[in-house]
N, C-alpha and C positions, 0 to 999 in steps of 0.2 A: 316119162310118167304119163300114164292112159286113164281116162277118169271120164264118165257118164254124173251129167249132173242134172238131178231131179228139177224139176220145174220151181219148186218153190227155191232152191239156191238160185236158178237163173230167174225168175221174176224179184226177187230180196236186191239181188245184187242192181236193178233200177230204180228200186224205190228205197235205195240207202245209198249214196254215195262213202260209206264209210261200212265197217264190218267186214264181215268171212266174206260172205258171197261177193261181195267188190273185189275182196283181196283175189280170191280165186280168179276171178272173169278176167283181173288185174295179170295174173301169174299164167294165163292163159296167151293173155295178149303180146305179151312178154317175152313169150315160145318159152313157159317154164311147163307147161302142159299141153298135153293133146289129148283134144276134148271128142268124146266118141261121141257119133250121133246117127240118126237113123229118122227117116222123114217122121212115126208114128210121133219120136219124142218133139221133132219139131212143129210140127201143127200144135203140141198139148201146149207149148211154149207160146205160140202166137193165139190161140183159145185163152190162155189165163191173161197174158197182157192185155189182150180187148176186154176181158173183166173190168183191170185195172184201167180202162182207156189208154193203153203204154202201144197198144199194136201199131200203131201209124205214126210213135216217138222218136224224132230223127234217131237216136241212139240206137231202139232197134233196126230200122233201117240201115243203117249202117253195121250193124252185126247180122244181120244177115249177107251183106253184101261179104263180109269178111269171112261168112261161114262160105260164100261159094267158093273164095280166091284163096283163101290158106290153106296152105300145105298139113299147118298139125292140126284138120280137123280128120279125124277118121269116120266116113261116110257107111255104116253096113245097112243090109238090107235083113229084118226079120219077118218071121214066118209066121209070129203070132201064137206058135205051140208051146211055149215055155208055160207052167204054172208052177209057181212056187209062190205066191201070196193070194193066200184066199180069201182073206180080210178085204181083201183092197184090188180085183185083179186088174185093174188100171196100171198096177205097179211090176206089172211083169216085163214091159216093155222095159224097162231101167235095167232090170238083170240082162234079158236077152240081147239087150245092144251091148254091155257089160262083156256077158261071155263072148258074144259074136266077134268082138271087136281086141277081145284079151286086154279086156283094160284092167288095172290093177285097183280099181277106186270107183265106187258109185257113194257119190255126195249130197245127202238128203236130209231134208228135216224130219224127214216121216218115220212116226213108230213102226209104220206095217212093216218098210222096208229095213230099217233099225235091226229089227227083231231078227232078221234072217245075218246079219251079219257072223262070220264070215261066211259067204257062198260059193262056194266050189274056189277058193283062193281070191276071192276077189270083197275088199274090206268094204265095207258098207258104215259112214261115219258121216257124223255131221262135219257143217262146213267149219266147224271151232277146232273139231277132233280131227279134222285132215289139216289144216296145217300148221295143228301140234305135230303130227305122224311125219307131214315132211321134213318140219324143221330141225328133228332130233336126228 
């Protein structure tokens, strides 16, 4: 299972040890997922955690060490051409590492990205509604 997860499921998932986005990061860590990623979404990742002061939190330190060394992360590289949310185009980066990557799952809290669900086969659900979808 392939799944691109928005910033707000990965900054949630530090500032709650409990909930979806734990469980996910949880189910990642686990090799129940392989987590698609792409440097644009990683930098938006380490910019929201220096918000939260979380950027230099041994925990992400240690996730990102594990984003270098694991096998189920899927690394692509985008082009930056993709638009399909106009509300929001910050959010295109999420689809295009998404298709680039043939993940089956982009996991966010956001309306803009919501709203586009399903995109060319790829579900777009929050992090409550993905793992109702895998457990059934």
């Amino acid at each position: 299972m392939r799944a691109v997860l928005d910033s707000n499921v990965f900054v949630s998932s530090f500032l709650s040890s409990r909930g979806a986005p734990r469980r996910i990061v949880d189910l990642w860590k686990h090799g129940g997922l392989t987590w698609c990623l792409c440097a644009e979404i990683l930098e938006e990742y380490c910019e929201v955690l220096g918000r939260f002061g979380l950027a230099d939190a041994p925990e992400f330190v240690q996730m990102r060490e594990l984003f270098k060394a694991r096998r189920d992360i899927s690394w692509v590289v985008i082009d930056g051409l993709l638009r399909v949310v106009r509300e929001d185009p910050d959010d295109d980066k999420f689809i295009e590492c998404a298709v680039i990557a043939d993940a089956g799952y982009i996991i966010s809290g956001d309306r803009h990205l919501k709203a586009r669900d399903p995109y060319r086969g790829i579900r777009i659900l929050s992090p409550a509604a993905f793992l109702r979808a895998i457990e059934t």
